[in-house]
NULOVEX-564241 format. One record per atom (N, C-alpha, C): residue number from 0; atom name; x, y, z. Coordinates in Angstrom, 3 decimals. Layout:
N
+-----+-------+----------+----------+----------+
| num | atomo |        u |        v |        w |
+-----+-------+----------+----------+----------+
| NUM |    CA |        X |        Y |        Z |
...
+-----+-------+----------+----------+----------+
//
This chain:
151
+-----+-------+----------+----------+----------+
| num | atomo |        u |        v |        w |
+-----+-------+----------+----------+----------+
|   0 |     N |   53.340 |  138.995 |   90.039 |
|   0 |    CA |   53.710 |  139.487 |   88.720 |
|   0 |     C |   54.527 |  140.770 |   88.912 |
|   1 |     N |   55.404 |  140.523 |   87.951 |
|   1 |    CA |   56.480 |  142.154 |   88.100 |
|   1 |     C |   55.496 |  143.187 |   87.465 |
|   2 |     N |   55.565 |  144.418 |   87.938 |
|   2 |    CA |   55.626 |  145.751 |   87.363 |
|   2 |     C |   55.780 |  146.017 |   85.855 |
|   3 |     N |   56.746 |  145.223 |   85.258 |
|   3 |    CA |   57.064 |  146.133 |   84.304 |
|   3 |     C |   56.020 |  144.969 |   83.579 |
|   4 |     N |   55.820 |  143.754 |   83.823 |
|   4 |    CA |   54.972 |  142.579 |   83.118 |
|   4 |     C |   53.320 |  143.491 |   83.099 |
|   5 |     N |   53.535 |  143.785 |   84.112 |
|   5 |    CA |   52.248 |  144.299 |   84.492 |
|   5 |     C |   51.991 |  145.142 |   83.745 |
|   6 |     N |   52.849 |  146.217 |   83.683 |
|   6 |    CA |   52.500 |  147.474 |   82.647 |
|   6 |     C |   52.372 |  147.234 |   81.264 |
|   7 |     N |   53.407 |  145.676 |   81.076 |
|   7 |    CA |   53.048 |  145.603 |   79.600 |
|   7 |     C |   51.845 |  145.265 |   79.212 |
|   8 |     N |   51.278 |  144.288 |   79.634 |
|   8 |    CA |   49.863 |  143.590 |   79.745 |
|   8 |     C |   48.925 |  145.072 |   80.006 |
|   9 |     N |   49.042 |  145.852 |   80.496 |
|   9 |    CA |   48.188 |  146.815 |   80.116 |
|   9 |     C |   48.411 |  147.754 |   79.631 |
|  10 |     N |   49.606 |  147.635 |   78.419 |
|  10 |    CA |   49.936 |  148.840 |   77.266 |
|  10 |     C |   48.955 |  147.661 |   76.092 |
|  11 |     N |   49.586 |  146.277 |   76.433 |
|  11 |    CA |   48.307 |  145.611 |   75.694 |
|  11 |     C |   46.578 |  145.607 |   75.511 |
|  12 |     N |   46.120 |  145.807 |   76.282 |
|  12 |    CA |   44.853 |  145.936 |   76.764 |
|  12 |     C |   44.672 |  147.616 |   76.151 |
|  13 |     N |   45.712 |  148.655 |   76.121 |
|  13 |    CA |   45.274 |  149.745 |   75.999 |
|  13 |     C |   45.077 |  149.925 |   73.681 |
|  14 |     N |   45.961 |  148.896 |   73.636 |
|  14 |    CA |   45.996 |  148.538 |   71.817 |
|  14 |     C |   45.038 |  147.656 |   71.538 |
|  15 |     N |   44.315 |  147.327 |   72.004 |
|  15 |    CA |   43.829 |  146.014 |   71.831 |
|  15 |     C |   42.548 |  146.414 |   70.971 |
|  16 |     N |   42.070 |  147.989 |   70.874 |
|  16 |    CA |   41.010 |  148.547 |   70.009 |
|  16 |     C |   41.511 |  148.671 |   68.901 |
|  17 |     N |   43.179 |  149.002 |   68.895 |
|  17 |    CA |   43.793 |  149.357 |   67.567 |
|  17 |     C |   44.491 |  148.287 |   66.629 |
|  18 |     N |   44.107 |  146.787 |   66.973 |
|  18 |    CA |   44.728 |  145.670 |   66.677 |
|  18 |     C |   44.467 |  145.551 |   65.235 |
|  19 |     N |   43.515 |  145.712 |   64.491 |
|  19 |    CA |   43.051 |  145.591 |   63.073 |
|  19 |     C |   43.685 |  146.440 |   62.426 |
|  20 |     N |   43.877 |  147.822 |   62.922 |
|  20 |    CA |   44.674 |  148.812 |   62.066 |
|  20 |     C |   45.960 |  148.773 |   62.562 |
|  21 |     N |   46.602 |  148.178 |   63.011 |
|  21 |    CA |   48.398 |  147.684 |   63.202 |
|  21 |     C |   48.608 |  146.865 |   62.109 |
|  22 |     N |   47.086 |  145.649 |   61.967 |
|  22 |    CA |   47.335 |  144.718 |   61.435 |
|  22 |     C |   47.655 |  144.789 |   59.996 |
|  23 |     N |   46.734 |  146.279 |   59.560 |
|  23 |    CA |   46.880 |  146.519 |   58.477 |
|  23 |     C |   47.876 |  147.286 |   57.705 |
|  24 |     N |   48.298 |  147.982 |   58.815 |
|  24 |    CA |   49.549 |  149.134 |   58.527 |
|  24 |     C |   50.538 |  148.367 |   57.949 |
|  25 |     N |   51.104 |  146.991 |   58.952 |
|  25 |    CA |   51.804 |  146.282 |   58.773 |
|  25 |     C |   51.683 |  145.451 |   57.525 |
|  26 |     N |   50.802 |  144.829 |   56.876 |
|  26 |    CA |   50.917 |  144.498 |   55.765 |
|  26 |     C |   50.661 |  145.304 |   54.590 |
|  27 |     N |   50.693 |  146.508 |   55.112 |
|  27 |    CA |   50.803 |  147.676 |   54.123 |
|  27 |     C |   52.485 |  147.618 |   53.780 |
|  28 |     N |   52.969 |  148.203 |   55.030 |
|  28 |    CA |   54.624 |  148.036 |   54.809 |
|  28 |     C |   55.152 |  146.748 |   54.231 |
|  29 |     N |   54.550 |  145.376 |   54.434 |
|  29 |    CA |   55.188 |  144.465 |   53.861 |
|  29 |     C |   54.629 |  144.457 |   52.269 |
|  30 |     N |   53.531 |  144.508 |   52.043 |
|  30 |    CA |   53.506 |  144.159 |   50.460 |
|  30 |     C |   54.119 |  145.844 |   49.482 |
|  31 |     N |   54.311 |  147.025 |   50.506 |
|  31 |    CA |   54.889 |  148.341 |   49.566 |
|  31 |     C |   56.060 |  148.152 |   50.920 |
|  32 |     N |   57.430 |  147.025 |   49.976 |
|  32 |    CA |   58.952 |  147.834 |   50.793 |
|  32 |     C |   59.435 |  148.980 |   50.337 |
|  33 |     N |   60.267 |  149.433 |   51.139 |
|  33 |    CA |   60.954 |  150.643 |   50.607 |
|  33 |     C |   62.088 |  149.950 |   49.991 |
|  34 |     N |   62.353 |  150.320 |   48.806 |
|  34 |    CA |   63.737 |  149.770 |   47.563 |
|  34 |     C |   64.554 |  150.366 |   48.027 |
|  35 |     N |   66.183 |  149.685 |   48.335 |
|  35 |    CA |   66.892 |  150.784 |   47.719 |
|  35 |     C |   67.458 |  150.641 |   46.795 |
|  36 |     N |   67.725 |  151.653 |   46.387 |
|  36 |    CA |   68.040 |  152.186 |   44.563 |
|  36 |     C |   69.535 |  151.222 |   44.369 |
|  37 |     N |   69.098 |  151.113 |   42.688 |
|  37 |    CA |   70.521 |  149.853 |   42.340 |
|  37 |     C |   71.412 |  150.747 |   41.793 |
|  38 |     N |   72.431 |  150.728 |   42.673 |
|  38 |    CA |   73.266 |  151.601 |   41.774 |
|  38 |     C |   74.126 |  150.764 |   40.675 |
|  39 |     N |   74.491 |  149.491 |   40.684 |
|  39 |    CA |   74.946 |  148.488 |   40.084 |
|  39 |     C |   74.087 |  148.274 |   38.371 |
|  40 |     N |   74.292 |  149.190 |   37.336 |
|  40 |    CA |   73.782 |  149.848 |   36.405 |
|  40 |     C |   74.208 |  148.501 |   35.609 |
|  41 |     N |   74.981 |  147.780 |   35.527 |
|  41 |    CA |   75.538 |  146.262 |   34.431 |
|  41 |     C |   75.303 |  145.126 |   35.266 |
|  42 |     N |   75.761 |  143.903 |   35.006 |
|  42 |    CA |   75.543 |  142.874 |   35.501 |
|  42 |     C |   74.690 |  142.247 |   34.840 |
|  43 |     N |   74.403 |  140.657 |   35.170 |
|  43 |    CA |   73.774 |  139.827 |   34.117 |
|  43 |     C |   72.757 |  139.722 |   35.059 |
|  44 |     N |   71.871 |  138.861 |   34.784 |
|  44 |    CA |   70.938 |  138.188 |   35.465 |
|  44 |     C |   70.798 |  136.648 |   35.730 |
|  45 |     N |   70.188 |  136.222 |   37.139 |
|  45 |    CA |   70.950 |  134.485 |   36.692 |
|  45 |     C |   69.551 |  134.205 |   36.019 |
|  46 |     N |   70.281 |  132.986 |   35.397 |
|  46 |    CA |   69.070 |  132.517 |   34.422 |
|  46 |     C |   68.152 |  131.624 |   35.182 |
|  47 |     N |   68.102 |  130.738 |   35.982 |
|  47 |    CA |   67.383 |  129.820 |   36.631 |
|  47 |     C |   66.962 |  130.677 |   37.635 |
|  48 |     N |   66.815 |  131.529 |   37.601 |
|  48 |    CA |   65.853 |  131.968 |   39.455 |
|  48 |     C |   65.002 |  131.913 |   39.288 |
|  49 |     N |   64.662 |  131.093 |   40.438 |
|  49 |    CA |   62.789 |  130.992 |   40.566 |
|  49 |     C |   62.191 |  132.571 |   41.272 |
|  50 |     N |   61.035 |  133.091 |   40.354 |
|  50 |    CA |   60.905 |  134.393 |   40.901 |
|  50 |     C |   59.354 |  134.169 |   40.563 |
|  51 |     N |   58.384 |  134.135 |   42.215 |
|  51 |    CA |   57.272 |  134.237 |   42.421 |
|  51 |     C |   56.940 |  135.531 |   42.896 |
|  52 |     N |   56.897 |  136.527 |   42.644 |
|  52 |    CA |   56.509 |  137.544 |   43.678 |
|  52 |     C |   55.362 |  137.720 |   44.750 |
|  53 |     N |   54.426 |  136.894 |   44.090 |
|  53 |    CA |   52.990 |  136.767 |   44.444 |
|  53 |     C |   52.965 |  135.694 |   45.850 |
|  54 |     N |   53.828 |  134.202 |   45.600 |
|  54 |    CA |   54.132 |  133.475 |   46.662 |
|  54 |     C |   55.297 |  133.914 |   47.744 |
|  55 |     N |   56.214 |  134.390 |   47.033 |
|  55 |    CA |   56.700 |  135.458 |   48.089 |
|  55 |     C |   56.553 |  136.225 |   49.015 |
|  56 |     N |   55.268 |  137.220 |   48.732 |
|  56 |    CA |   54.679 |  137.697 |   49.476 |
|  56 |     C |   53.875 |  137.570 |   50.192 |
|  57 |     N |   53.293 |  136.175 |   49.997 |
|  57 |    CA |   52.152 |  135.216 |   50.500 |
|  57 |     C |   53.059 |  134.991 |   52.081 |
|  58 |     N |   54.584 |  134.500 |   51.719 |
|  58 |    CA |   55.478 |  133.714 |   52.419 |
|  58 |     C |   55.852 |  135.033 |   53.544 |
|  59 |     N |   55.931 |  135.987 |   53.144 |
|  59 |    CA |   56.339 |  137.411 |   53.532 |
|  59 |     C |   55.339 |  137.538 |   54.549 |
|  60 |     N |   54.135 |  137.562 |   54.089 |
|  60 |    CA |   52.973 |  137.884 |   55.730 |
|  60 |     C |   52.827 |  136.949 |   56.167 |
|  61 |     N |   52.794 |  135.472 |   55.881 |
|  61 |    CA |   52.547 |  134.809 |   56.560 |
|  61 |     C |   53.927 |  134.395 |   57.752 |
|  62 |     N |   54.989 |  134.732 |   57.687 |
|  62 |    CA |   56.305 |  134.137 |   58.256 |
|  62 |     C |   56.555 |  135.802 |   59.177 |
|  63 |     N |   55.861 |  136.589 |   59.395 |
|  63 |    CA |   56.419 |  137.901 |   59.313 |
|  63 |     C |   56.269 |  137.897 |   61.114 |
|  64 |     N |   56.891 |  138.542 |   61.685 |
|  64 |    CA |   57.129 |  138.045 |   63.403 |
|  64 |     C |   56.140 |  139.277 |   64.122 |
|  65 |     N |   56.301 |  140.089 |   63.587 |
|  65 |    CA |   55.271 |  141.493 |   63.892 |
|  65 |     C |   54.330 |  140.952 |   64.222 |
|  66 |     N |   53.647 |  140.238 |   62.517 |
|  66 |    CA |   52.055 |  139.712 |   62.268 |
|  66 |     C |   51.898 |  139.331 |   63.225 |
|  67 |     N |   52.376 |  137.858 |   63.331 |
|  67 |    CA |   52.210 |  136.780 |   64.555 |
|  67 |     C |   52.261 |  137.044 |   65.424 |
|  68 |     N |   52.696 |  137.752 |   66.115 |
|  68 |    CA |   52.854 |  138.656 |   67.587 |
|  68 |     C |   51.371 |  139.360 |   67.825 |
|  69 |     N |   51.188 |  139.857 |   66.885 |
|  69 |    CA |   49.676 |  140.630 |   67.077 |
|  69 |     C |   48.498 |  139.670 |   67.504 |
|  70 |     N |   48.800 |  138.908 |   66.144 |
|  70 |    CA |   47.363 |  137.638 |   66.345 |
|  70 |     C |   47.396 |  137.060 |   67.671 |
|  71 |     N |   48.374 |  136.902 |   68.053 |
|  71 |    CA |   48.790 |  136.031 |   69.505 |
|  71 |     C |   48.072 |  136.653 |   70.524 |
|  72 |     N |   48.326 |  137.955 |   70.446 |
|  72 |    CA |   48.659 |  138.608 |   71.476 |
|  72 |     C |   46.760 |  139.059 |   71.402 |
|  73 |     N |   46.398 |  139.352 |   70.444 |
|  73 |    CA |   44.929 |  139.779 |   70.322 |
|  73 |     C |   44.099 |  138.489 |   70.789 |
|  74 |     N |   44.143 |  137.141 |   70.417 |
|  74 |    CA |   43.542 |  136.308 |   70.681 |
|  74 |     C |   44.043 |  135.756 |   72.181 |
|  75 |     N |   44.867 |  136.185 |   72.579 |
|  75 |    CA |   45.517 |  135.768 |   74.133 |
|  75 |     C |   44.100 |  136.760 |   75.005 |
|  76 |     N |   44.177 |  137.694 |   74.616 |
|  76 |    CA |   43.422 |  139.207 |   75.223 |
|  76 |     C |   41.860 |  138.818 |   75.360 |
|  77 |     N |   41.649 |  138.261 |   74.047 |
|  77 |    CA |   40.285 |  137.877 |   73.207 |
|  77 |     C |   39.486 |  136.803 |   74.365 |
|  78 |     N |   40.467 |  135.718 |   74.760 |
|  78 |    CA |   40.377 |  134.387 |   75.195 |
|  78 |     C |   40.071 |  134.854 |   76.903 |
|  79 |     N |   40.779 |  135.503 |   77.198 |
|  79 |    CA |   40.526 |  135.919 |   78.629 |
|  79 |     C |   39.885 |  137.158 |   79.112 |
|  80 |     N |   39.689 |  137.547 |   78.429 |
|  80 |    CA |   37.861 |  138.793 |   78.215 |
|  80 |     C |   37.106 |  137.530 |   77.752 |
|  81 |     N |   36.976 |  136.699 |   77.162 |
|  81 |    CA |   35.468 |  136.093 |   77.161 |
|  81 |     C |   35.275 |  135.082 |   78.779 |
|  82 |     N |   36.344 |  134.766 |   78.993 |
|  82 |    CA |   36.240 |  134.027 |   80.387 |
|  82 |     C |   36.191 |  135.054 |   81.804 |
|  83 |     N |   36.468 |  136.531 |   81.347 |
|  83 |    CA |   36.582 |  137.162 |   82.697 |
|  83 |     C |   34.893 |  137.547 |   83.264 |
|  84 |     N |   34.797 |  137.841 |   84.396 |
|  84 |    CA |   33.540 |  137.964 |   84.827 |
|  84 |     C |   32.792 |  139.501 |   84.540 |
|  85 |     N |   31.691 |  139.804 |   84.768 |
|  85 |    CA |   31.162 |  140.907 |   84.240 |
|  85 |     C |   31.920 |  142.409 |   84.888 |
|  86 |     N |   32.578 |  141.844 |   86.174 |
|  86 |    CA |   33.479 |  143.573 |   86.647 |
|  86 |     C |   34.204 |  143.769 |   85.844 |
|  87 |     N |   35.119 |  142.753 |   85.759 |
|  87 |    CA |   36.038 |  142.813 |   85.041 |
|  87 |     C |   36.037 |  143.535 |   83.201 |
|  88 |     N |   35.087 |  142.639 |   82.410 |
|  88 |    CA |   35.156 |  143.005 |   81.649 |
|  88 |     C |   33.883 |  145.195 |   81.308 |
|  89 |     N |   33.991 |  145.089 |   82.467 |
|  89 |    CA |   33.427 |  146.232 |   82.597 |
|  89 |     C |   34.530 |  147.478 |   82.781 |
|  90 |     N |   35.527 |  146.912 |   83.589 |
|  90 |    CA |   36.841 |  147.362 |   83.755 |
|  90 |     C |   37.472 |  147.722 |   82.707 |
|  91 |     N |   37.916 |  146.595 |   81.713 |
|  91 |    CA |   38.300 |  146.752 |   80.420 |
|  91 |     C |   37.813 |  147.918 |   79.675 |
|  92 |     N |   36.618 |  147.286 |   79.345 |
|  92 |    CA |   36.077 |  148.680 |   78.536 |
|  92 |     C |   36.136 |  150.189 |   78.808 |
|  93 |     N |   35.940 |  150.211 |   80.097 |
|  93 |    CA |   35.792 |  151.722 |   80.777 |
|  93 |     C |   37.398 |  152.280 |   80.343 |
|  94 |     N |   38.019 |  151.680 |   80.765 |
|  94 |    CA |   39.673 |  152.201 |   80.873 |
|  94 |     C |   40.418 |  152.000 |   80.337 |
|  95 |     N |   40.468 |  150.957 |   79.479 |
|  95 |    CA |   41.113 |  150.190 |   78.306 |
|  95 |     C |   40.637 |  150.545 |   76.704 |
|  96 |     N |   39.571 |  149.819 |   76.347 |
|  96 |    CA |   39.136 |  149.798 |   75.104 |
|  96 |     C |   38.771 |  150.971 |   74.997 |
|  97 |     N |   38.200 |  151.892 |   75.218 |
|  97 |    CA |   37.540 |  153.045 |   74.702 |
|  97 |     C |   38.935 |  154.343 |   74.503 |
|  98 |     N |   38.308 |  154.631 |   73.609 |
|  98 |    CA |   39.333 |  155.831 |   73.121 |
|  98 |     C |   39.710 |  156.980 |   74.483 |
|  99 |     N |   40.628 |  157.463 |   74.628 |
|  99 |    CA |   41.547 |  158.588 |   75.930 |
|  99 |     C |   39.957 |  159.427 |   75.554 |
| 100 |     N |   39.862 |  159.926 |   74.376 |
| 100 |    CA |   39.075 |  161.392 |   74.656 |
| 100 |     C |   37.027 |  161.055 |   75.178 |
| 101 |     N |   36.945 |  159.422 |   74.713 |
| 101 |    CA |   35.427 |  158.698 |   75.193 |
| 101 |     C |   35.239 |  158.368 |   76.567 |
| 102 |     N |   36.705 |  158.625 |   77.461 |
| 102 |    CA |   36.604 |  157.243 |   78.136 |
| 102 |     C |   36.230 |  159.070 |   79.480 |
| 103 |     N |   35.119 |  158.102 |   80.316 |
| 103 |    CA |   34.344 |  159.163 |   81.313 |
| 103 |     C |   35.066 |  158.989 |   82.614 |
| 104 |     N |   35.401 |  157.714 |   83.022 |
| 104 |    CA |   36.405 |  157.418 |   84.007 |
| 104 |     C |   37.687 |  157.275 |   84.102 |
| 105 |     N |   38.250 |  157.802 |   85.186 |
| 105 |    CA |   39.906 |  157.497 |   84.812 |
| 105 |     C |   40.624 |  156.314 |   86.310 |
| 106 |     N |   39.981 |  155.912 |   86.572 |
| 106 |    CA |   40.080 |  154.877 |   87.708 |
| 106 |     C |   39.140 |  153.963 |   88.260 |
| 107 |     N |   39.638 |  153.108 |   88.705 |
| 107 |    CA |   38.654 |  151.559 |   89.292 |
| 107 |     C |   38.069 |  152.333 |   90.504 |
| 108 |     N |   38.446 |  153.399 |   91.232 |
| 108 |    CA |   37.874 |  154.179 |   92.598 |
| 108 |     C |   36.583 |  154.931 |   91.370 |
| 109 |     N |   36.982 |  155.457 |   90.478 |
| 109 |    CA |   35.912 |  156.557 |   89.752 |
| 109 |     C |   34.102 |  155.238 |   89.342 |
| 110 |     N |   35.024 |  154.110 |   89.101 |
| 110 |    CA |   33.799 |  153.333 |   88.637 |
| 110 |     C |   33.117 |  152.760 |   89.847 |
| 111 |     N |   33.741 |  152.809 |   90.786 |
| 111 |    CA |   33.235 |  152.012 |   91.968 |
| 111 |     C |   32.086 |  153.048 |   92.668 |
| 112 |     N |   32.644 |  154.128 |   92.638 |
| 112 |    CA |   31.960 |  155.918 |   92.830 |
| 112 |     C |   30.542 |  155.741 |   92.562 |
| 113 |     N |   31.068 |  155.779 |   90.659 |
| 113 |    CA |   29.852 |  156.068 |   90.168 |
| 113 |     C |   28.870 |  154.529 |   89.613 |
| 114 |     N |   29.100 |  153.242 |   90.460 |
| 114 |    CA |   27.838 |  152.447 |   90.832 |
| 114 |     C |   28.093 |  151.403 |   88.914 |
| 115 |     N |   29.244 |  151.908 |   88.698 |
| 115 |    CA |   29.055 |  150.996 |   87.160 |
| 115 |     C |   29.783 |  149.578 |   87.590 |
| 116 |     N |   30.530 |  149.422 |   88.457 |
| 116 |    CA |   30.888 |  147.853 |   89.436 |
| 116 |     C |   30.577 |  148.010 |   90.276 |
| 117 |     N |   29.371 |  146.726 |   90.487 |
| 117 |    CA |   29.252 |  146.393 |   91.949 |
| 117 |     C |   29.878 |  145.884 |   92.811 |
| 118 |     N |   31.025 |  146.080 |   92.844 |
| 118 |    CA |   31.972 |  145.069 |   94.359 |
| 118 |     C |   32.773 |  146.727 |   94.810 |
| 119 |     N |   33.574 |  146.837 |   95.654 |
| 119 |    CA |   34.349 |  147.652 |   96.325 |
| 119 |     C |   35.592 |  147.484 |   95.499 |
| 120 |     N |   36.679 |  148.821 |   95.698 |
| 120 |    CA |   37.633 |  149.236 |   94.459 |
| 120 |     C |   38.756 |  148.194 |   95.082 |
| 121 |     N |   38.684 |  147.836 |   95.950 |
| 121 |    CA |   40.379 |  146.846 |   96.245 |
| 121 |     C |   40.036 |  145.570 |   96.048 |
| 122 |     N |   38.344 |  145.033 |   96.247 |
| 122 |    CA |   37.981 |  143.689 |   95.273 |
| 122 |     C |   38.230 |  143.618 |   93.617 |
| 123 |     N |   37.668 |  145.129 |   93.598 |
| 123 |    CA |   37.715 |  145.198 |   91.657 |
| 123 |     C |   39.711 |  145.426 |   90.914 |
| 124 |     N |   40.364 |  145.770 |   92.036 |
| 124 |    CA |   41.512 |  145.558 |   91.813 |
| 124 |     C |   42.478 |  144.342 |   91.585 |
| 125 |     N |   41.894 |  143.636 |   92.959 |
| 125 |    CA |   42.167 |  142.271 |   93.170 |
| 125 |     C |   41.406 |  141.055 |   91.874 |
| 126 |     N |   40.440 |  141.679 |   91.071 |
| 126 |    CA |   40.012 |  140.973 |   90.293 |
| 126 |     C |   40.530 |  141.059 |   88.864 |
| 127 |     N |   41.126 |  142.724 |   88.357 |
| 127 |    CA |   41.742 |  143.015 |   87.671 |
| 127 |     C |   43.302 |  142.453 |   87.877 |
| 128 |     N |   43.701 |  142.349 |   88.776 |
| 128 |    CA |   45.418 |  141.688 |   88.690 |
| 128 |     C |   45.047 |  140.478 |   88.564 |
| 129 |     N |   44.276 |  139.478 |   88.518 |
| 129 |    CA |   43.784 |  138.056 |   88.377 |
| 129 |     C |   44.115 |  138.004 |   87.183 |
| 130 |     N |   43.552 |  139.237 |   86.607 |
| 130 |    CA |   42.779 |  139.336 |   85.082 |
| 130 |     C |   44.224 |  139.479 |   83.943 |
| 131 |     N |   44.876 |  140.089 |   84.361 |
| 131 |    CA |   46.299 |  140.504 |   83.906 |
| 131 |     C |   47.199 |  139.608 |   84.574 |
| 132 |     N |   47.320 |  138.783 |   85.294 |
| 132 |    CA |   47.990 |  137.602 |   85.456 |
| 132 |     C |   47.430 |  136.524 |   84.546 |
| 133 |     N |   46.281 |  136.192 |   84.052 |
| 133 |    CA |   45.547 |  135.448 |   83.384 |
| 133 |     C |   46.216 |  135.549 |   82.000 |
| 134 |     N |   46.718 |  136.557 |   81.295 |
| 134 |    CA |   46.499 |  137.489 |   80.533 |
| 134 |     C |   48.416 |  137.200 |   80.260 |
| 135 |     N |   49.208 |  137.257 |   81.158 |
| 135 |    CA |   50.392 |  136.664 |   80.981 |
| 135 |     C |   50.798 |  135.947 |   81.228 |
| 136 |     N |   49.930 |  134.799 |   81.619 |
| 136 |    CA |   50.316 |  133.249 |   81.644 |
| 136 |     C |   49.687 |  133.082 |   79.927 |
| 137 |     N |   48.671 |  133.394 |   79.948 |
| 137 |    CA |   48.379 |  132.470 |   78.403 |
| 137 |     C |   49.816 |  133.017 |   77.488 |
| 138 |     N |   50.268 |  134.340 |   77.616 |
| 138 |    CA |   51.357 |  134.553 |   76.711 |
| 138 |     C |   53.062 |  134.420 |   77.000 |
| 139 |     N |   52.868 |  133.866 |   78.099 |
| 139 |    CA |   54.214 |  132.949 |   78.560 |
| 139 |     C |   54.910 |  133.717 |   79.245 |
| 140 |     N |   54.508 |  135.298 |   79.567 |
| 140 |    CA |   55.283 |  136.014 |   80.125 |
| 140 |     C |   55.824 |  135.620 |   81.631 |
| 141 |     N |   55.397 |  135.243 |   82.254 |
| 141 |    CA |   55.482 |  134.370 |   83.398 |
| 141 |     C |   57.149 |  133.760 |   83.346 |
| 142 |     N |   56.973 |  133.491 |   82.497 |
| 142 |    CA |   58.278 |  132.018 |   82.106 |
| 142 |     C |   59.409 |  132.666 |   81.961 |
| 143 |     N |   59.336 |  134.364 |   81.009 |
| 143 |    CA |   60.344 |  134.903 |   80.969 |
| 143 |     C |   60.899 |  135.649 |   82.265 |
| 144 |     N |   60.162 |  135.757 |   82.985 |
| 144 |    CA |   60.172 |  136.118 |   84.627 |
| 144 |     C |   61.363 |  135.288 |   85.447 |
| 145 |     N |   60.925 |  134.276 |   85.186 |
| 145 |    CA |   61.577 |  133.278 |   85.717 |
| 145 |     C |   62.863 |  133.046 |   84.932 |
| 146 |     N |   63.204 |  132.890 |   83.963 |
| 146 |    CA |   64.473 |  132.834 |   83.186 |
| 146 |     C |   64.943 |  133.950 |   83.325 |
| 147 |     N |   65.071 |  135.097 |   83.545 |
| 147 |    CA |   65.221 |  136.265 |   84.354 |
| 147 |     C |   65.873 |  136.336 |   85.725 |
| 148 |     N |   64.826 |  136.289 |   86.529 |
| 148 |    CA |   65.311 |  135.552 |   87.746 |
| 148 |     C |   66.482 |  134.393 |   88.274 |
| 149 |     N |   67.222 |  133.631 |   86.808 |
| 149 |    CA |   67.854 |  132.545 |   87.049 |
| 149 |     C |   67.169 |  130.895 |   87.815 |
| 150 |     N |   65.868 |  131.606 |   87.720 |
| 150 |    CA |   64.960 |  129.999 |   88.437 |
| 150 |     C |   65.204 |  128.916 |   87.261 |
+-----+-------+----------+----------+----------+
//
């Protein structure tokens, strides 16, 4: 896996606490747009427009590429934390999910230290890049690698 795949998959993992409140921000911005002002003061109106606002906006979050990106991307995350093994998802939490100012460790050497994974830090590494390869195959990143590459 490239570097920069890599880093993304764990800028993911580092949002992955804040996924509900993206989720919401975002359909904050979609159901309040910002207008801009009509300066076009005359003009008629057409007479036949179909004007739902309510299904519109239904059509608006549901079609919206942000949204869908999130859900994907949360249930991609979701799907491979319930299949990863107990280091791993011990990993996660310590360094990932927990908030910068909660979090007591700042490395897979600090947890290995202090006895919260039981395997050695270049196994718990080797289990974490599994984990984040896992993690961008379910979301196809892999593929863009390769179309990249010209393969």
């Amino acid at each position: 896996m490239k570097k920069e795949t890599k880093r993304y998959v764990k800028s993911l993992l580092y949002d992955y606490g804040r996924y509900d409140d993206y989720v919401a921000r975002r359909r904050y911005q979609l159901q309040h747009p910002l207008q801009q002002i009509d300066e076009n003061v005359g003009g008629g109106r057409a007479k036949n427009k179909f004007t739902n606002p309510v299904l519109t906006m239904l059509i608006t979050i549901d079609e919206d590429e942000r949204l869908n990106n999130l859900r994907i991307q949360h249930e991609a995350i979701r799907e491979c934390y319930d299949e990863a093994n107990v280091t791993v998802k011990t990993i996660c939490e310590e360094l990932y999910f927990k908030k910068k100012s909660l979090r007591r460790y700042g490395s897979i050497e600090a947890l290995s230290r202090a006895h919260k994974i039981n395997t050695s830090s270049s196994n718990a590494y080797r289990m974490l890049d599994e984990f984040l390869e896992n993690i961008a195959n379910t979301l196809h990143l892999g593929l863009m690698e390769d179309f990249k590459d010209g393969k």
